[in-house]
C-alpha positions as CSV (number, residue, x, y, z in Angstrom):
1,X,48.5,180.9,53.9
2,X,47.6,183.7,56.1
3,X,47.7,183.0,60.0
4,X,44.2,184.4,61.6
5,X,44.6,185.1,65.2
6,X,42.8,182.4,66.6
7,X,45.8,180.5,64.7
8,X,48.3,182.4,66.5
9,X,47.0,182.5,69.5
10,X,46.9,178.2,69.3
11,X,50.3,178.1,68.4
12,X,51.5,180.0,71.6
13,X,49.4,178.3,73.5
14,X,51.4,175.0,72.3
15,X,54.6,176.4,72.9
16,X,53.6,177.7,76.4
17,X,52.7,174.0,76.8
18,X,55.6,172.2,75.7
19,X,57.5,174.8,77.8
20,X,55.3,174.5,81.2
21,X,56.0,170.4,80.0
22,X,59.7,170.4,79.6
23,X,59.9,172.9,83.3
24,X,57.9,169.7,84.7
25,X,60.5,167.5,83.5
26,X,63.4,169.5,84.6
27,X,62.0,169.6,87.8
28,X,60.7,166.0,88.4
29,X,64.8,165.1,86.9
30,X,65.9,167.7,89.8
31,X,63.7,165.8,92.4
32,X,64.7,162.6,91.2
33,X,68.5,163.3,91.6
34,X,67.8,165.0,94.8
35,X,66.4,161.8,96.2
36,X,70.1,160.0,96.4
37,X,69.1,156.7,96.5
38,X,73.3,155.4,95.8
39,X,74.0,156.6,98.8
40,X,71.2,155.4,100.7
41,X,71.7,152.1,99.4
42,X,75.9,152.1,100.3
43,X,74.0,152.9,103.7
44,X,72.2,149.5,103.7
45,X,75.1,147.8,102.8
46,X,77.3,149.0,105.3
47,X,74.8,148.3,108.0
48,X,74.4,144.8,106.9
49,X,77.8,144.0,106.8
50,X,78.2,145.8,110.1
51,X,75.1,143.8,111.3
52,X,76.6,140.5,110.1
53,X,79.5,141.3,111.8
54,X,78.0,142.2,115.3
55,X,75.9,138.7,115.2
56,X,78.9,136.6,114.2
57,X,81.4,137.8,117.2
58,X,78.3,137.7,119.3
59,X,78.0,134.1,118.5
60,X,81.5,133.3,118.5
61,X,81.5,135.0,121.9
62,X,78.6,132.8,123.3
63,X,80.5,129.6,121.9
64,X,83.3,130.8,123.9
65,X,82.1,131.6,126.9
66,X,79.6,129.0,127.4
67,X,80.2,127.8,130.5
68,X,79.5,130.7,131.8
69,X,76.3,131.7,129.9
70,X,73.7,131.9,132.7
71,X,69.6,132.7,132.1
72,X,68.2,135.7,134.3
73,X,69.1,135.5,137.8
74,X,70.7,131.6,138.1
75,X,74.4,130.7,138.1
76,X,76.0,129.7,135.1
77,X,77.2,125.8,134.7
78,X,80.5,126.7,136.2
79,X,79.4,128.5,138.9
80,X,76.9,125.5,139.7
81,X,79.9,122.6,139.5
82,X,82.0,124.3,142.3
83,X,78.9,124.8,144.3
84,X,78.7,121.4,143.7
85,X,81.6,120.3,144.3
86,X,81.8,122.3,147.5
87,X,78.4,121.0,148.9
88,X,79.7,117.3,148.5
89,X,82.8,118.1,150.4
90,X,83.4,116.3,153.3
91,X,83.0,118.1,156.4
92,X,84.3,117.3,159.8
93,X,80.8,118.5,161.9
94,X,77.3,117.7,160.5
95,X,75.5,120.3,159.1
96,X,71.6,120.7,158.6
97,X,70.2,121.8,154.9
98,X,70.1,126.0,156.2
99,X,73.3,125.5,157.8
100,X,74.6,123.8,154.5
101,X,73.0,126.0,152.1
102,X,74.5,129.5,154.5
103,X,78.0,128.2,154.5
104,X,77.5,127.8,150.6
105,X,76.4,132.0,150.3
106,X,79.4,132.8,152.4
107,X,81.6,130.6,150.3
108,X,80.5,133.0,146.8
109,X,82.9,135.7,148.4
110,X,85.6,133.6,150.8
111,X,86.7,130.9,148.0
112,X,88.3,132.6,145.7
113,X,87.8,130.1,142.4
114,X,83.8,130.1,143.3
115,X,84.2,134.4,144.0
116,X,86.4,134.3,140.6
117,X,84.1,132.2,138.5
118,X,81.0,134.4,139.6
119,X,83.0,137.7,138.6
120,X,83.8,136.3,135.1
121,X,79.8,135.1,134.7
122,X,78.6,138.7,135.1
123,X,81.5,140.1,132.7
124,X,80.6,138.0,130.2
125,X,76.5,139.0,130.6
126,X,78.0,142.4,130.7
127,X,80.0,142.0,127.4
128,X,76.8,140.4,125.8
129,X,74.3,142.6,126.9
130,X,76.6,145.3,125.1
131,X,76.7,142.7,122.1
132,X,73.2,141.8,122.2
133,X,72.4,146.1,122.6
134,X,74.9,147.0,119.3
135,X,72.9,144.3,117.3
136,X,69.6,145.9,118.1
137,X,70.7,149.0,117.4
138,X,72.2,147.9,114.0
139,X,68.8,145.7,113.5
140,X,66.5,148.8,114.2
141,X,69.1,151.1,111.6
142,X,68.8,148.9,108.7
143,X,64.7,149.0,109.4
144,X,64.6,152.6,109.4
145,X,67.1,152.7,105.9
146,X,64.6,150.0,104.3
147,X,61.6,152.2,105.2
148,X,62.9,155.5,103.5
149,X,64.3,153.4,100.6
150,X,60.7,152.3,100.6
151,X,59.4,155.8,100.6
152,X,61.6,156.8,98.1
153,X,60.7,154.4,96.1
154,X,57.0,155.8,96.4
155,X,58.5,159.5,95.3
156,X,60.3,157.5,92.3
157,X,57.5,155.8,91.4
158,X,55.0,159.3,91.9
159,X,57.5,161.1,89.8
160,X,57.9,158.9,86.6
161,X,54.5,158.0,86.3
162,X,52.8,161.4,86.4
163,X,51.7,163.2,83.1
164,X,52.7,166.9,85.5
């Protein structure tokens, strides 16, 4: 059989192709690998156990502490039962309701177990404001690794389904 040139000139065109093909394949393998989606995922995980974490000691802390959990700008329970207990004391002079409720102010810094249990009410919002500030953070880290796992994902998906 004698090869014409159109022949020859088919046949490199074929092997130009399956070259080009198998240089699209090397690279797509490349880009796959370069994606690192085992250590993304070991990312995830460690978040979520951190997450898990961060939400069980700030629950265990609330449990704690909740005596002296209070909503924004009111005393906690604790703080509320010595007030209590101090504005049914029995005093020797009779009092009217502003001079009642003035001597109660002054006695948040002159008794010392009121003064005390109002100190440990805004360490513990402090300590669960910092709880509550960790968790978000941890909450808004594992979004942002679920949104590039879902973007990689995409890239996977791009780069095993194209012909290219």
């Amino acid at each position: 059989m004698i090869f014409v040139p159109e022949q020859v000139n088919l046949a490199e065109q074929v092997k130009e192709k399956l070259a080009l093909e198998e240089e699209n394949r090397n690279r797509k393998i490349e880009a796959l690998k370069g994606l690192d989606t085992k250590c993304l995922i070991e990312q995830m995980v460690e978040t979520e156990d951190k997450l898990d974490t961060a939400l069980r000691e700030e629950h265990s802390y609330k449990d704690l502490n909740a005596g002296f959990l209070s909503s924004a700008g009111t005393d906690c329970a604790e703080v509320k039962a010595i007030l209590a207990e101090l504005h049914n004391q029995p005093r020797a002079e009779k009092m009217t309701a502003n001079d009642v409720a003035a001597w109660l102010r002054t006695q948040r810094t002159e008794n010392n177990r009121l003064a005390s249990a109002i100190s440990k009410q805004q360490v513990i919002a402090f300590n669960l404001g910092n709880m509550q500030l960790t968790t978000e953070a941890l909450k808004r880290r594992l979004d942002g690794i679920h949104k590039v796992l879902h973007l990689k994902t995409a890239q996977i998906r791009f780069l095993t389904e194209t012909d290219n």
